[in-house]
C-alpha positions as CSV (number, residue, x, y, z in Angstrom):
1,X,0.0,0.0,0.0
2,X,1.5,3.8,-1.1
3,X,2.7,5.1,2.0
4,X,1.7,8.5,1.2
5,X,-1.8,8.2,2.5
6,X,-3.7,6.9,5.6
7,X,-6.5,5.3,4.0
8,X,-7.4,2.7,0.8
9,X,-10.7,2.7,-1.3
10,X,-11.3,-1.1,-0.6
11,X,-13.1,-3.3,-3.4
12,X,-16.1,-1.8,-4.5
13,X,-18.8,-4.8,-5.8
14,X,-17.4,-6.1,-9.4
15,X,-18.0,-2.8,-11.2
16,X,-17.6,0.1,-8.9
17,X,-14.3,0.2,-8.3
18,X,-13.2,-1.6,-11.3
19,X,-11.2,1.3,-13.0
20,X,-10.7,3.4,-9.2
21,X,-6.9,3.5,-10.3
22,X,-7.9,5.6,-13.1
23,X,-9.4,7.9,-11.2
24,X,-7.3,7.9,-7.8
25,X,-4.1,6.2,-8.4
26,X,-2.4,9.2,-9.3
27,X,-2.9,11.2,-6.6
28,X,-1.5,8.7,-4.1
29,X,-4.5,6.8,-3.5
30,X,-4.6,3.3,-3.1
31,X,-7.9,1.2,-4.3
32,X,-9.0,-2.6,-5.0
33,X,-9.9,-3.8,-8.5
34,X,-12.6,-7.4,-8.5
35,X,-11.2,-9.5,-10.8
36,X,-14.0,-12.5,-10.6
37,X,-15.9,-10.8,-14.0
38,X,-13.3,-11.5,-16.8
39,X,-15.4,-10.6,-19.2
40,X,-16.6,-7.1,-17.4
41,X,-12.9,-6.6,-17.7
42,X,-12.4,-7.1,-21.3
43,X,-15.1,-5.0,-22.2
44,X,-13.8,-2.0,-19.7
45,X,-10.1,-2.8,-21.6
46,X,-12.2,-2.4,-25.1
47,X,-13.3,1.0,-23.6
48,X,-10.0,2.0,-22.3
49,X,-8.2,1.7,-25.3
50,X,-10.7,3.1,-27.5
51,X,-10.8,6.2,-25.4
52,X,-7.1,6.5,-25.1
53,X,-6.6,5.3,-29.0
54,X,-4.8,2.2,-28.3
55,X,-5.0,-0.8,-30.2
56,X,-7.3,-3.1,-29.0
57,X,-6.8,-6.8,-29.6
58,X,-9.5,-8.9,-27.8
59,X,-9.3,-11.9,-26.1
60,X,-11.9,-14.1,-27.2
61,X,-13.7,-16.6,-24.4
62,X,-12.6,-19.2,-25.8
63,X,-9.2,-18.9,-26.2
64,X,-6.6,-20.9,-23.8
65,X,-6.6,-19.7,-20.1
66,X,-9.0,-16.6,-22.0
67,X,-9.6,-15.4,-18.0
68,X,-5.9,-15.5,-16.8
69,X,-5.1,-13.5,-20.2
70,X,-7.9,-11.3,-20.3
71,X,-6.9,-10.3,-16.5
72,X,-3.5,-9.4,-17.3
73,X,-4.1,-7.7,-19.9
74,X,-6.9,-5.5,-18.0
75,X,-4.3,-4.9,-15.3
76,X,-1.2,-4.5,-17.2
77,X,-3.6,-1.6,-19.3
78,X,-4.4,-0.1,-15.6
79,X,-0.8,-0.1,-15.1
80,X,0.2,2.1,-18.3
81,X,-2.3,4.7,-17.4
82,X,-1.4,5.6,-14.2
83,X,2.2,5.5,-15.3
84,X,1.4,7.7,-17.9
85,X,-0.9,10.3,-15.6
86,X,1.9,10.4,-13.5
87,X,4.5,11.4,-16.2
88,X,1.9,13.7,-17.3
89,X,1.3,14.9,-14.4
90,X,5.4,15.9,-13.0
91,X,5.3,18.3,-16.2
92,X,2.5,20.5,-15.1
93,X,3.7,24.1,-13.7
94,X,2.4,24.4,-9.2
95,X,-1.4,26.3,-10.4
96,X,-3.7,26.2,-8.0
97,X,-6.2,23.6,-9.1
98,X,-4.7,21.5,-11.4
99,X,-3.7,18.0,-10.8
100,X,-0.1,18.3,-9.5
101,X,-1.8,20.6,-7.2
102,X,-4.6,18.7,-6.2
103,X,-2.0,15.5,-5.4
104,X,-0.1,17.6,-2.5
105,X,-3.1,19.6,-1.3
106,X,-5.3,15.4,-0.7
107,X,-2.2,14.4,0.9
108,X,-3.0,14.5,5.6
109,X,-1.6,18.0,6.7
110,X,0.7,15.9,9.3
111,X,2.6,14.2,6.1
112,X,6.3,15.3,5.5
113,X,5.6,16.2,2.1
114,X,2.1,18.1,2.8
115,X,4.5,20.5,4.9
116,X,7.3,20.6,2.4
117,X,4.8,21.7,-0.3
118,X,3.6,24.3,2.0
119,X,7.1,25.8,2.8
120,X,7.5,25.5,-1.2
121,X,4.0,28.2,-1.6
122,X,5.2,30.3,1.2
123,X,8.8,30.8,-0.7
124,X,9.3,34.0,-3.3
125,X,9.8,32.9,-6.9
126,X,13.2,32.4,-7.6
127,X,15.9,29.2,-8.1
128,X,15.0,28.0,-4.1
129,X,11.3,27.7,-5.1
130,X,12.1,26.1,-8.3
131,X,14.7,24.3,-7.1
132,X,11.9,22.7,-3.9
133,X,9.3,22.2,-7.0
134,X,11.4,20.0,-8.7
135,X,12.3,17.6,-5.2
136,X,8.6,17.9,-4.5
137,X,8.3,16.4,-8.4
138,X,10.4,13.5,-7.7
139,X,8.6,12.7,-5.1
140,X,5.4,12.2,-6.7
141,X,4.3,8.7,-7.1
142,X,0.6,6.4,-7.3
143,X,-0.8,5.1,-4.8
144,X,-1.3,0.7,-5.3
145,X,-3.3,-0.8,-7.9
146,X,-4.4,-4.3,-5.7
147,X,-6.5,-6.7,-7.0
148,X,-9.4,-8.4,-5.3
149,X,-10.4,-12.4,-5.5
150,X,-13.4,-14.2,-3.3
151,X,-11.3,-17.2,-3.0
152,X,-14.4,-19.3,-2.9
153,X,-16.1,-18.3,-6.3
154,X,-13.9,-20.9,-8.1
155,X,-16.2,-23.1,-10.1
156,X,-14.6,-25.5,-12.8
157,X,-14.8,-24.7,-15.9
158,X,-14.5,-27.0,-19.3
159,X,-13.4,-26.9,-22.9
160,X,-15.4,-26.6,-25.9
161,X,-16.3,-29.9,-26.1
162,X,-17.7,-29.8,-22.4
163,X,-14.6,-31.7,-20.5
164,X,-14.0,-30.0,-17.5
165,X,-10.5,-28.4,-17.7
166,X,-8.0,-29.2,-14.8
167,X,-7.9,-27.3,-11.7
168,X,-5.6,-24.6,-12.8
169,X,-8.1,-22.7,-15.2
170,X,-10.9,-23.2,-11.9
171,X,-11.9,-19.3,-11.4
172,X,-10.0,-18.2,-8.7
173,X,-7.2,-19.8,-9.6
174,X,-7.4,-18.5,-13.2
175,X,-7.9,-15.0,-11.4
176,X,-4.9,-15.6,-9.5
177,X,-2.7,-16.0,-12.3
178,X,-3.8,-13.6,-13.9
179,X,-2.8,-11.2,-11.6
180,X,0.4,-13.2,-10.9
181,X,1.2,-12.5,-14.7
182,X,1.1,-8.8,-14.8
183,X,3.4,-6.4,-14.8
184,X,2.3,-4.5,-11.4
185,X,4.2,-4.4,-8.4
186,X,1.5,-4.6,-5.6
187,X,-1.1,-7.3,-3.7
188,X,-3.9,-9.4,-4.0
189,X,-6.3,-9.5,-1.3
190,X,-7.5,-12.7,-0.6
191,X,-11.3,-12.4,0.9
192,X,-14.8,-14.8,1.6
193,X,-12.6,-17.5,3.3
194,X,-9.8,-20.1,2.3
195,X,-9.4,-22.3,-0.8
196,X,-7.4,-25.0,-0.4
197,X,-6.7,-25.2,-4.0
198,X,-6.0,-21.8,-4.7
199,X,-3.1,-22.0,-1.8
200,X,-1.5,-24.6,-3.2
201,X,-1.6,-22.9,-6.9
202,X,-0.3,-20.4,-5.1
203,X,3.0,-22.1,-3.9
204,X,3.5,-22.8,-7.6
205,X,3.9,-18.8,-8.3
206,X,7.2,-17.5,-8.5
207,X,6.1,-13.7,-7.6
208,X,5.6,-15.0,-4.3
209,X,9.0,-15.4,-2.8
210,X,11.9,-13.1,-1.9
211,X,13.9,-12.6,-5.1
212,X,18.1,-12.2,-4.1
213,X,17.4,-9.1,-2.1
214,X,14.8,-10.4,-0.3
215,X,12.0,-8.4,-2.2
216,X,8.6,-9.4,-3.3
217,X,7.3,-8.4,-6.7
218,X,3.7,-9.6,-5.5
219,X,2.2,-9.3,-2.1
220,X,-0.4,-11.6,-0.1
221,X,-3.2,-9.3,1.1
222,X,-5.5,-11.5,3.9
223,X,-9.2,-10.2,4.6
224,X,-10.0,-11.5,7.8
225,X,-13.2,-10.8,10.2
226,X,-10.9,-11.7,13.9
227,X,-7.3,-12.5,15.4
228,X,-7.8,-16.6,14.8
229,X,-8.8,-16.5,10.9
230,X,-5.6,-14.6,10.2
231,X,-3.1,-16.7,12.8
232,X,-4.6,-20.1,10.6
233,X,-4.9,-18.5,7.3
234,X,-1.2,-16.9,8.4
235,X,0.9,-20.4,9.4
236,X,-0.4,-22.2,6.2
237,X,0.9,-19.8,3.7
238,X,4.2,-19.2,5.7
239,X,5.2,-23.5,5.9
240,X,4.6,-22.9,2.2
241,X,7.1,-19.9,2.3
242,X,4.4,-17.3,1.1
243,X,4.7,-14.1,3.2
244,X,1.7,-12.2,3.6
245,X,2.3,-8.7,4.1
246,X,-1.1,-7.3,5.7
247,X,-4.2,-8.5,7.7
248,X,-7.0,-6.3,6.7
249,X,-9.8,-6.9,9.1
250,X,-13.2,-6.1,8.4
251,X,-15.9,-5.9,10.7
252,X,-18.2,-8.8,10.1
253,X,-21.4,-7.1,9.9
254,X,-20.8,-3.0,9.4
255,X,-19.4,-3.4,6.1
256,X,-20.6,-3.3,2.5
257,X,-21.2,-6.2,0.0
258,X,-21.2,-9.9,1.9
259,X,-21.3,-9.7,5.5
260,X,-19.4,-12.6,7.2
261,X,-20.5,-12.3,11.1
262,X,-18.1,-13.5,14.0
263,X,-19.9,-15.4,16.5
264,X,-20.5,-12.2,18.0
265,X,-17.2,-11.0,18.8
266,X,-16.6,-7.3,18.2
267,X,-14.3,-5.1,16.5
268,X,-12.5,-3.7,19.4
269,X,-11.6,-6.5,21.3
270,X,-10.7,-8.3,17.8
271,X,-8.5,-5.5,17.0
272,X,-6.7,-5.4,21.3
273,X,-6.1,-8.7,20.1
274,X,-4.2,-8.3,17.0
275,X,-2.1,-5.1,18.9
276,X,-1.1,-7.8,21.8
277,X,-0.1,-10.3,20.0
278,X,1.0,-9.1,16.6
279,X,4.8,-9.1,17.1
280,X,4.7,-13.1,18.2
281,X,2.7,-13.8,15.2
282,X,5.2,-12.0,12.8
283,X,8.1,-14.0,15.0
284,X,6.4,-17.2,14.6
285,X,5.4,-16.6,10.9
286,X,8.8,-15.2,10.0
287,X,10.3,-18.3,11.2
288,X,8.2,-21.0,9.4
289,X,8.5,-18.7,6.4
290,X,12.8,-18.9,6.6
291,X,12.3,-22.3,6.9
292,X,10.0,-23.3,4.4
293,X,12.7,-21.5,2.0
294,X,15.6,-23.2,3.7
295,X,13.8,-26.4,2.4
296,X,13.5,-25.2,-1.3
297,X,16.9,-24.2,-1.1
298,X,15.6,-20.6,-2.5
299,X,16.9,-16.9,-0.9
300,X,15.0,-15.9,2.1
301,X,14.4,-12.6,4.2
302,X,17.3,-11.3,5.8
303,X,15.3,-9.6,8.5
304,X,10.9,-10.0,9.0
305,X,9.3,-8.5,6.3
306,X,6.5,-5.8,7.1
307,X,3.3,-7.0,8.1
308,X,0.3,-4.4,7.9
309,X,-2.7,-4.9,10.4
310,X,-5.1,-2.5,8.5
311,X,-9.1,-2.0,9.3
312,X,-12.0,-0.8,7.5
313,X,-15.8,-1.2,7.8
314,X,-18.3,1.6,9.6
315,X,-15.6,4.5,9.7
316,X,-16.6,7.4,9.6
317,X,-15.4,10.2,10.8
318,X,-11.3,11.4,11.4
319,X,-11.7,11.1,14.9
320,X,-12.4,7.4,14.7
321,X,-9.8,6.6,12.1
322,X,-7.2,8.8,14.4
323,X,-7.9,6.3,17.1
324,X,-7.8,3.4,15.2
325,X,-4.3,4.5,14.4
326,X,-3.2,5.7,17.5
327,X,-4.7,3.4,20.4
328,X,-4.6,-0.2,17.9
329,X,-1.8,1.5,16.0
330,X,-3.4,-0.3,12.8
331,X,-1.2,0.9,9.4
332,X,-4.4,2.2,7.6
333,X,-7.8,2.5,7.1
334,X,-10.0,1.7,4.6
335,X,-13.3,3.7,3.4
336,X,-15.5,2.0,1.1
337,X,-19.0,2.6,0.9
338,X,-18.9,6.6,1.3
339,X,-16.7,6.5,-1.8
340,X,-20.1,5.4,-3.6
341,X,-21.1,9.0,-3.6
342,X,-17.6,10.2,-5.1
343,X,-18.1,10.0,-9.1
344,X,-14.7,11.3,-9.7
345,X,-13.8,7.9,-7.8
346,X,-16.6,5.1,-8.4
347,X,-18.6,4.1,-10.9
348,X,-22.2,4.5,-9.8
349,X,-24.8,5.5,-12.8
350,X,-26.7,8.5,-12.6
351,X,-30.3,7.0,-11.6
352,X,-28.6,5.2,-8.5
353,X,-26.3,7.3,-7.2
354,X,-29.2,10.2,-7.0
355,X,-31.0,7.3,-4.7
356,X,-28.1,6.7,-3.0
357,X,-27.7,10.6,-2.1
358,X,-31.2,10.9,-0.7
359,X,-31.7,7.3,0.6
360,X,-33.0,7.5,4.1
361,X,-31.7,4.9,6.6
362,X,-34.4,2.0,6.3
363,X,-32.7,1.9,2.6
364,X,-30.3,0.2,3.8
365,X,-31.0,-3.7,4.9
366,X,-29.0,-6.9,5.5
367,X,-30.7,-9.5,3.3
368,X,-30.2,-12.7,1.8
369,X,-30.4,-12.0,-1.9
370,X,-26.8,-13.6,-2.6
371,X,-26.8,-16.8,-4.3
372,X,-23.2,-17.7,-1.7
373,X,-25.6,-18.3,0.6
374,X,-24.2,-15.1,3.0
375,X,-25.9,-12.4,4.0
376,X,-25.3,-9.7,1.8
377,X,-25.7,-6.2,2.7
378,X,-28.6,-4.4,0.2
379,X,-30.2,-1.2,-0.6
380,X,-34.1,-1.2,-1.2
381,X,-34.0,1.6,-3.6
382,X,-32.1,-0.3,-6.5
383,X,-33.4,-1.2,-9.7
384,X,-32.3,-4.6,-9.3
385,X,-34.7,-5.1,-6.1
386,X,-37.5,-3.2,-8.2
387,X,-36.8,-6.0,-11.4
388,X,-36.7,-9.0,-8.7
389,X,-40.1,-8.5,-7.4
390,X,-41.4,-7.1,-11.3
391,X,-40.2,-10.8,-12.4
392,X,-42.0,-12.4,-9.4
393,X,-45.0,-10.4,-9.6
394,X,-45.5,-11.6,-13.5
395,X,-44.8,-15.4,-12.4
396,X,-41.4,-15.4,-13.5
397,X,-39.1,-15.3,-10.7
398,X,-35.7,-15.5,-10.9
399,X,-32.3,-14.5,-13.5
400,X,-31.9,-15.6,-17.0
401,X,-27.9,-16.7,-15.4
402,X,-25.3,-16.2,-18.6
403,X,-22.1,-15.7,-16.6
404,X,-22.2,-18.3,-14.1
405,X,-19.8,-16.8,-12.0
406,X,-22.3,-18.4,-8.9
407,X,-23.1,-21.3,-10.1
408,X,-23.1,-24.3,-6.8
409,X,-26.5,-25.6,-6.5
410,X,-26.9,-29.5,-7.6
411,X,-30.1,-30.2,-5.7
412,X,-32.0,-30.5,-9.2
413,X,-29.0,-30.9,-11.3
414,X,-25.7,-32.5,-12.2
415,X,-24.2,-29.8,-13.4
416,X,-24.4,-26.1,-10.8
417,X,-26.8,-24.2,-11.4
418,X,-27.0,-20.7,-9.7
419,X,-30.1,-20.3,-6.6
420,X,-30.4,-16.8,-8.1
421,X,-31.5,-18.6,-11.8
422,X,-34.8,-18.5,-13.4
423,X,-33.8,-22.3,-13.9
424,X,-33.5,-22.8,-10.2
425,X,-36.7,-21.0,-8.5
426,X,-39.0,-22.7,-10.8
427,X,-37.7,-26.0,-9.7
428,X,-37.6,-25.0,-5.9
429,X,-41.1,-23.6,-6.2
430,X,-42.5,-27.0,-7.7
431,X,-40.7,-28.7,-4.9
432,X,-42.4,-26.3,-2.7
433,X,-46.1,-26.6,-3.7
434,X,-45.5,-30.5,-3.6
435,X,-45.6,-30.3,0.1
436,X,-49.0,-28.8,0.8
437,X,-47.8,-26.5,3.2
438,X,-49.8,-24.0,5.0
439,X,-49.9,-20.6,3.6
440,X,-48.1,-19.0,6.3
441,X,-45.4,-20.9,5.7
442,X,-45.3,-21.1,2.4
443,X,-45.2,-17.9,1.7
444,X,-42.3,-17.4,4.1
445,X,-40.2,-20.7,2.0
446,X,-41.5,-19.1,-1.2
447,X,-40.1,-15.3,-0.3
448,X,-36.6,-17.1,0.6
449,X,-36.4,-18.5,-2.8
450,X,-37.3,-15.3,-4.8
451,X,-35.2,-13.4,-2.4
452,X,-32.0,-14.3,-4.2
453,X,-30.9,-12.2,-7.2
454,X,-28.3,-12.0,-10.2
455,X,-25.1,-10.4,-8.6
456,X,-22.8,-11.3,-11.8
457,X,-25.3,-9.1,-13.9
458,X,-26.1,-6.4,-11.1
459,X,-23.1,-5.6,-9.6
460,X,-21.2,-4.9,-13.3
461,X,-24.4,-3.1,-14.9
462,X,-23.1,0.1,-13.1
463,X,-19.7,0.5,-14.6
464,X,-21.2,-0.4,-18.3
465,X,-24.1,2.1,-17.9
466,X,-21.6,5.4,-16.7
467,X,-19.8,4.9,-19.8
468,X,-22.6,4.1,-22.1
469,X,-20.9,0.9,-23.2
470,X,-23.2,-1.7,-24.7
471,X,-24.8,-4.0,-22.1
472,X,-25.3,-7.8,-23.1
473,X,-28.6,-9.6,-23.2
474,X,-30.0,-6.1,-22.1
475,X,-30.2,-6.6,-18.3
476,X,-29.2,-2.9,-17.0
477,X,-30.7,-3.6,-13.7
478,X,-28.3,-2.7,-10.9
479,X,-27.7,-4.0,-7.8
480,X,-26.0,-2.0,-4.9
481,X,-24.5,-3.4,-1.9
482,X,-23.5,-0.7,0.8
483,X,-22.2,-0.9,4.4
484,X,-25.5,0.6,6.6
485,X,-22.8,3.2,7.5
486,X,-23.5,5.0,4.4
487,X,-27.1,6.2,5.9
488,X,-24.9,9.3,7.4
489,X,-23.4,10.6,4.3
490,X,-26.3,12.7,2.2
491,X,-25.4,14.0,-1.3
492,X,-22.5,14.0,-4.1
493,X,-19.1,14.7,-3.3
494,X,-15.7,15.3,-5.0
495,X,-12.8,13.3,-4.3
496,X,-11.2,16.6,-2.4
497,X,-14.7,16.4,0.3
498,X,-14.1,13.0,1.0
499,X,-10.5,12.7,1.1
500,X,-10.9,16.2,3.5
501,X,-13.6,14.9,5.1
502,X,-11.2,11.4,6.5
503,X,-8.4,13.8,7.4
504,X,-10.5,16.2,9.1
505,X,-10.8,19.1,7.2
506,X,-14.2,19.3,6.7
507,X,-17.4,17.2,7.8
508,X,-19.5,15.5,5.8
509,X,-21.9,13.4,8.0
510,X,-25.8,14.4,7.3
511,X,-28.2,15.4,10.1
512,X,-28.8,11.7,11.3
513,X,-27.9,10.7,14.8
514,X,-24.4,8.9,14.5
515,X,-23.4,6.5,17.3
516,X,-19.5,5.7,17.4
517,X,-18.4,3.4,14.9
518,X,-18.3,0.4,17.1
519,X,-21.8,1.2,18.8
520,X,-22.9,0.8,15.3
521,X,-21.8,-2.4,15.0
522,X,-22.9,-3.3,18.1
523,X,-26.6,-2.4,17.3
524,X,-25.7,-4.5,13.9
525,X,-25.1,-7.8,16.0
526,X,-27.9,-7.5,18.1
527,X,-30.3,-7.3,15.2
528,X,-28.7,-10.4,13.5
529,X,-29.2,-11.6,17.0
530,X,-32.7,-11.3,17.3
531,X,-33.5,-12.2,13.6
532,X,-31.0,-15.4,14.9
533,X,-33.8,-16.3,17.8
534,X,-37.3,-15.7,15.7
535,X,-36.0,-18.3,13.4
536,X,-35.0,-20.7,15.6
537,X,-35.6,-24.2,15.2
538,X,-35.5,-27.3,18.3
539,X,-31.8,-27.5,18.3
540,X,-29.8,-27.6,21.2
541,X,-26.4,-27.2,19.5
542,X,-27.6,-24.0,18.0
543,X,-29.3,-22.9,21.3
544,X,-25.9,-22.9,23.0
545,X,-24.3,-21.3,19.7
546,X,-26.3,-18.4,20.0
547,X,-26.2,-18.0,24.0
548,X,-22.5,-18.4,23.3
549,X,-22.9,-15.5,20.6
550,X,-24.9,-13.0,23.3
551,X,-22.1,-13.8,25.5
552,X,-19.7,-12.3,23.3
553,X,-21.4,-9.6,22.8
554,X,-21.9,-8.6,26.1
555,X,-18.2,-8.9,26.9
556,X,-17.8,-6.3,24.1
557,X,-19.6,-4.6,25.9
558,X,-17.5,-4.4,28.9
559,X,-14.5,-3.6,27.1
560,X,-16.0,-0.9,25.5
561,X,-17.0,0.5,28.6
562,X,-13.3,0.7,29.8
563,X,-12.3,2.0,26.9
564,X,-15.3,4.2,26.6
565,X,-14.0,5.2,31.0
566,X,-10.2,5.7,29.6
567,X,-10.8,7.6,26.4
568,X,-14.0,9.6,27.3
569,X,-16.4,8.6,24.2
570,X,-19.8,9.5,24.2
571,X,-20.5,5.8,24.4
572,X,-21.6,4.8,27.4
573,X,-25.7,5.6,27.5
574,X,-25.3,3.7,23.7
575,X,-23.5,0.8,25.4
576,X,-26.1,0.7,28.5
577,X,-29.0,0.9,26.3
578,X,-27.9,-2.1,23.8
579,X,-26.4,-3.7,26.9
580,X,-30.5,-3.9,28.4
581,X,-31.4,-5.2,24.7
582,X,-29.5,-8.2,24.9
583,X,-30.3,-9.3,28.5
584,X,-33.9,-8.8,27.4
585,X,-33.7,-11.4,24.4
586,X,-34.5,-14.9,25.3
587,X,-33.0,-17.8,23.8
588,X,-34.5,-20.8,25.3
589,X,-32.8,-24.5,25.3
590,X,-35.0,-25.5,22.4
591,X,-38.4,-23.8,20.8
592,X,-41.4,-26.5,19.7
């Protein structure tokens, strides 16, 4: 990650953030890029190249390792243009509002170079000023262009006579080589779990390792939701000799897109976890790391390599990131979902981003529309909700499904079919009206089967529409998936508001009453809590799971009580209130 700023625009759906390099990268900013849509990513290179006049030779689907190629080529393209905005960009003159200008004035007023650009304005013209302009120049450089891959969305894939390929053209594998193959210097973040087969692909990859000085070329992001996910995730990759060089924890309900809950542990006592015990884990996975290259007989690190702890999910204000980084002394932050309202950062088409500007806070919902089978975070306004229930209304529930990118479900079939598919509801509904249920409850089965949608085609839609490139098979639909925190930002920003706005310099939070990041997602696990309870069924396993769960959660709450004592935040009437909530829920042994 660029050093020169505090904060990264994490992965944005498939299409959001898809070309946020573009945009960002050369003022320092470092953003995530969802490679899972090949073909979203061959038709944003066609765009690219047209628009910058460069020839354009496509890569057809069905073409050898098409994905891996198509992948490269899409992020070896990103690389050139942010290469060449930055060449661009160290000729212009220091004018007030042009894009040299812009890159220093972003940059946090407590960064070295912030203050020597200031001393540069404050200087008569003359061969000293000229002579500071040029340093500052030199010093100008992008922030990372990472790449993003949901380990777990890795469905096989065959030839053209319908063999199934080997395991090395699976998705996320394909994805990952892709990315390997590139030209850029920077990380992939692996997120949605761990893939056995991916890791040991990945132990194939040359990138990976130290090169004779003990550099890596590429760089092992993991997203992880607590302390125990990234000590596992950690130790396998490192007796394989794969360093990873950050943790990126995400809360596991106050976050945007798929929402992976702990079992009701909470962000602050997940993240006084990593603090204690993050310089025995980079010890202990420094040493299996050494030794695992001892035993390929390959160069090794001299010393431990860095190892980021960085956080994002439900930030939102500077005094929140400013304690993250001082009190948990976390490396950066990450800010995804407000970024929605940015245009000069995200890809968000006109129609939805006005509805995301006045959406109130009921707009935003935790539902179950993802064909993963994980709650997926969901925004009641889109036109993709609107076309779900239009389909369902008319008899017709359910997606055409052309990219497959979901595809799991063999309950009907021998081949996967997607739980979001046309093909799929109408089978699950037959199934359903065989049983002779009573209405009650079959309109509750019948509203979990229509309650999944099309992702691949909803979440890319966005990026196609902004740039008026052609959509395929005519589904413009869009589907939106941000973190509930964005119900306190009303309106359209530029990228200056926001990135002011993180550092300080100027508030952007509506009129709505904002509890403290993790009171928020407090209030978030209590809900999933209660929703956890109404639909429980005679189990006694899960009845200690979720007493287990409210335990948690009330031991967050004591620790955020003596952090709320030690660091006087207004949290403590918030944390007495929720604390009352959960004593109040009951969860018996078993329900009949």
């Amino acid at each position: 990650m660029s050093e020169l700023h505090s904060f990264h625009i994490p992965v944005l759906g498939l299409g959001y953030s898809i070309d946020t390099p573009a945009k960002v990268a050369r003022f320092g900013i470092s953003s995530v890029i969802s490679v899972m849509d090949d073909e979203l990513l061959e038709q944003m290179r066609r765009f690219y190249c047209h628009k910058l006049k460069i020839p354009f030779i496509p890569i057809q689907a069905d073409e050898h390792d098409s994905r891996a190629r198509r992948i490269t080529a899409y992020l070896d393209l990103m690389k050139d243009i942010v290469a060449a905005q930055i060449a661009a960009m160290k000729k212009l003159p220091f004018e007030k509002g042009n894009d040299l200008d812009k890159y220093f004035e972003l940059l946090p007023d407590r960064s070295t170079l912030k203050v020597k650009y200031q001393q540069m304005k404050s200087l008569p013209e003359g061969s000293v000023k000229e002579n500071l302009q040029q340093e500052l120049r030199k010093q100008v450089k992008a922030g990372d262009i990472d790449v993003n891959i949901m380990v777990k969305v890795d469905k096989v894939n065959r030839d053209k006579t319908g063999r199934p390929l080997p395991s090395d053209y699976c998705d996320a594998v394909a994805a990952f080589r892709g990315f390997a193959n590139s030209d850029l210097t920077s990380s992939v973040v692996l997120s949605a779990g761990y893939n056995p087969r991916l890791y040991a692909y990945m132990e194939t990859c040359a990138e990976l390792f130290p090169d004779n000085k003990g550099q890596l070329k590429k760089k092992i992001i993991i997203k992880v939701s607590d302390y125990r996910s990234a000590y596992v995730q950690g130790k396998i990759l490192a007796k394989k000799g794969i360093w990873v060089s950050e943790f990126r924890i995400e809360s596991g309900l106050n976050c945007g897109g798929h929402a992976f809950a702990t079992d009701g542990i909470l962000m602050g006592p997940i993240l006084e976890e990593f603090k204690n015990n993050r310089h025995a884990l980079v010890a202990e996975l420094y040493a299996l790391c050494c030794d695992a290259h001892g035993r390929r007989n390959i160069p090794s690190f001299a010393n431990p390599p860095g190892l980021k702890i960085t956080v994002q999910g439900g930030i939102g204000t500077a005094a929140e990131q400013d304690f993250l980084h001082e009190y948990y002394e976390v490396d950066a932050t990450g800010w995804g979902s407000p970024f929605l309202l940015v245009p000069e950062a995200t890809n968000v088409d006109d129609a939805t981003l006005q509805q995301l500007a006045t959406a109130q806070q009921q707009d935003y919902f935790l539902s179950d529309a993802s064909p993963l089978g994980v709650p997926f975070n969901n925004f009641r306004k889109s036109s993709a909700e609107k076309q779900r229930q239009e389909r369902a209304d008319k008899g017709r529930p359910g997606s055409p499904c052309y990219k497959k990118l979901l595809v799991s479900n063999t309950e009907f079939t021998d081949e996967p079919i997607c739980t979001a598919s046309r093909q799929y509801q109408h089978l699950k509904i037959r199934q359903l009206k065989e049983q002779n249920l009573p209405a009650e409850l079959y309109d509750k089965e019948y509203n979990r089967i229509i309650e999944k949608d099309c992702l691949c085609e909803g979440l890319t839609a966005p990026a196609l529409l902004k740039e008026d490139i052609p959509i395929p098979h005519r589904l413009k639909a869009v589907s939106i998936c941000p973190g509930p925190n964005l119900a306190y930002f009303s309106g359209i920003f530029s990228l200056s508001d926001m990135v002011d706005h993180i550092y300080g310099r100027k508030n952007l939070l509506n009129s709505l009453r904002r509890p403290h990041m993790f009171v928020n997602e407090l209030n978030l696990y209590i809900d999933y809590l209660k929703k956890a309870v109404k639909d429980f069924t005679p189990d006694a396993k899960r009845s200690k799971y979720l007493l287990s769960f409210r335990d948690n959660l009330l031991s967050g709450i004591g620790y955020y009580k003596k952090l709320a004592q030690a660091f006087v935040f207004s949290m403590q009437n918030d944390l007495c209130r929720a604390e009352g909530e959960l004593l109040y829920i009951n969860i018996p042994a078993e329900r009949a």
